[in-house]
N, C-alpha and C positions, 0 to 999 in steps of 0.2 A: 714844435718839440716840447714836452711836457713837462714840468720840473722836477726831480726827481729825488729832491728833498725840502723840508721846512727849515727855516731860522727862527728864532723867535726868540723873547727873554721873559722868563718866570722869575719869578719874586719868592724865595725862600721864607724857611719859617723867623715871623715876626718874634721880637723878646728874645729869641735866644741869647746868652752872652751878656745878657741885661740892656738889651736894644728894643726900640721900639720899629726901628726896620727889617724888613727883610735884603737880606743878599740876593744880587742879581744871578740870574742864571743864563751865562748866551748860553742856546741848546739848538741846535742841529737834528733834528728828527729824519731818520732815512730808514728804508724796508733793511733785513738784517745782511740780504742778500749782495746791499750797496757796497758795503764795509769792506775794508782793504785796510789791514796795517803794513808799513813799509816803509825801510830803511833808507833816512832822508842824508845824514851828515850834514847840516845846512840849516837856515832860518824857511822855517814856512812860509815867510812872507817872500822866500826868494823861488817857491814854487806855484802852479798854476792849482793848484788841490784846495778843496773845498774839505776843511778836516779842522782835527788838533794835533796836540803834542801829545806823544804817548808815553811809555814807561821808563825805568830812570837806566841810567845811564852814568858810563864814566868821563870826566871832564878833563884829563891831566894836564890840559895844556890851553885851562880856563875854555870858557863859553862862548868867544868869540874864534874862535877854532874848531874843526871839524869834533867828534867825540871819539876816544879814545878806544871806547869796549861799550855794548850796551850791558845793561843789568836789571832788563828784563825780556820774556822770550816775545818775541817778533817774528812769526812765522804765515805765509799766506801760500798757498799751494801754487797759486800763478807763476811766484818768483824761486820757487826753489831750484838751487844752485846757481843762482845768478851773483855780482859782486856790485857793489856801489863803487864811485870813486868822487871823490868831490875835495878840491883845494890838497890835492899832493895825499890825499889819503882814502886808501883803498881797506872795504873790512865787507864782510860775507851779508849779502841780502837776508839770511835767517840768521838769529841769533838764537840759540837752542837751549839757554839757562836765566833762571832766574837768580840772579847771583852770580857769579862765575864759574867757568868750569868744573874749577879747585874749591869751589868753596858755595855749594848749590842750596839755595835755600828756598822751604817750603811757602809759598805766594799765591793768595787768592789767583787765579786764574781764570781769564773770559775764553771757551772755548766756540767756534761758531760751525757748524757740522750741516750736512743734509745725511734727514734721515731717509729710510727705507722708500718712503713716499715720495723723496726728491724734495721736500721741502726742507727752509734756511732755518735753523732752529740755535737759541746760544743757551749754555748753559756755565757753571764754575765749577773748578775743584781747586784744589790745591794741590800743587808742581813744583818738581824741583827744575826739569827741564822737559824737554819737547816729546822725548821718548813714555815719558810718564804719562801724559796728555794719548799720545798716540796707542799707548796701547789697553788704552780706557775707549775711546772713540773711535766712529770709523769717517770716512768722509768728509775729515776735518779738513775746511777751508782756509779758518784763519785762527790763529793762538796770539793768546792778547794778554803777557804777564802786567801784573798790576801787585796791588796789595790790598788788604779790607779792611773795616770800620773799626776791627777791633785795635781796642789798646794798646795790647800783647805782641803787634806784630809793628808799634810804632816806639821811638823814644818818648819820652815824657816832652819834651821841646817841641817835636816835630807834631806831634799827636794834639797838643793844647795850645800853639803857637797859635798867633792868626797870620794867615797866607793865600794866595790869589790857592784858587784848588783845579783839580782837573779830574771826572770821571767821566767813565765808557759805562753806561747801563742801559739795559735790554726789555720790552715787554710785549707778549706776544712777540709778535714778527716784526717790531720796531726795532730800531737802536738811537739813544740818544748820547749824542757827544754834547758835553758837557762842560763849559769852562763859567766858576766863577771869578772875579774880577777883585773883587772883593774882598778884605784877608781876613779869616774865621778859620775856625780850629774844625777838625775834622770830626767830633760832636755834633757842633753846630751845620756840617754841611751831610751830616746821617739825616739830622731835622728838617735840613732843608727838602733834600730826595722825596723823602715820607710826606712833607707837607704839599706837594705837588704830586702824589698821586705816584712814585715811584717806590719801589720794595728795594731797599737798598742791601736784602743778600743778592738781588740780579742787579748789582755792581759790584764796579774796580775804580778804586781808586790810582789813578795815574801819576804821573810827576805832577808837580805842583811848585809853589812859591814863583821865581822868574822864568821858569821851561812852561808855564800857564798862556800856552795862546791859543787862539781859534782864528778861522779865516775862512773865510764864504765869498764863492765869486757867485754869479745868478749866470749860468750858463743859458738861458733859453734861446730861442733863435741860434742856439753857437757863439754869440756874444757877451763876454763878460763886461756888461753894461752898470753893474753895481756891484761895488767890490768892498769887503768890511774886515778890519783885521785887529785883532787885541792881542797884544803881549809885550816883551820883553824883547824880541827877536835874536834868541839865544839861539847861538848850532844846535838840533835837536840827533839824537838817535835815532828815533821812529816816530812815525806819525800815526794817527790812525783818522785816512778819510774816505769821501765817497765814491765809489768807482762812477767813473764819466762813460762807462765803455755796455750802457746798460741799455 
């Protein structure tokens, strides 16, 4: 059986920040057509997925509890109208805003579609929620709110802080999931994308700080015979990993 994605770790751009090292990159390379986001409630490490942590989320009842509301959109055509339930709490497999219902705000957006040709192609806008997306695109697979590099759409804290980071970015017919380890400010991880050969307007930036995990099982033969996981092991909203089902 053949494997049907890369792991691997890239070294970000050197100096930035006034360092003489680069930040690690674990990175996950899969065809685009792999890709599944979905509604976990739960620690990744308490699932069998080969993925990261996706977009942010409400916490009210802290991190080591299921999440409350998501708060960004998480939508895959597989699961639509399906429900989650994990630890006494039950909330809708799509979450359809970026922001909340009441209160909807405009977020770089991964959207991942086949076009006319039947080929997996991703591209971004900006959304407030899922209907905004859908009635720009057709064929749409999978919708992957995020946020982007600029400034304007972060605090001053969050924006220049250093913190473990998390992006979903796209080239050609790849996708690479992304988690640095490492705490750098979101500058420094535009430098990093760019200096490994990634355009970082075909990224999103995802949660980040302690929702920063990734986790890779080696499925070959059907056996998860090497297993690697980094983070925090916070309850997550969504995840975004690789479909097994290929």
């Amino acid at each position: 059986m053949p494997r049907y994605y890369e792991y691997f770790t890239m070294e970000g751009a050197p100096g930035a920040g006034g360092t003489t090292w680069g930040p690690r990159l674990l990175t996950i390379k899969t065809k685009l057509d792999n890709i599944r986001t979905e509604t976990i409630l739960r620690p990744l490490s308490t699932t069998t997925e080969t993925g990261i942590n996706g977009g942010f989320f409400a916490a009210d009842d802290g991190y080591d509890e299921p999440p409350t509301q998501g708060r960004s959109i998480c939508y895959n055509k597989y699961d639509d109208g399906d429900e989650v339930t994990y630890s006494g709490r039950t909330l809708p497999e799509i979450y359809e805003y970026n922001g909340t219902s009441s209160n909807q705000k405009s977020r770089k957006t991964a959207v991942i579609y086949e076009d006319s040709n039947g080929n997996t192609k991703a591209a971004y806008m900006y959304a407030r929620n899922l209907d905004d997306v859908l009635d720009r695109y057709d064929n749409v697979t999978n919708v992957i709110g995020g946020t982007s590099f600029n400034s304007a759409d972060w605090s001053t804290t969050a924006y220049y802080g250093p913190a473990p980071r998390t992006v979903f970015a796209w080239k050609g017919s790849y996708a690479y999931l992304i988690v640095v380890p490492d705490a750098i400010s979101v500058p420094w991880l535009k430098e990093s994308l760019e200096y490994v050969g990634l355009d970082p307007t075909n990224a999103i930036v995802l949660d980040g700080s302690g929702s920063s995990c990734i986790q890779v099982h080696d499925d070959d033969n059907g056996l998860d015979e090497d297993f690697s996981f980094y983070g925090e092991d916070r309850h997550l909203f969504n995840i975004i990993r690789v479909n097994k089902d290929y």
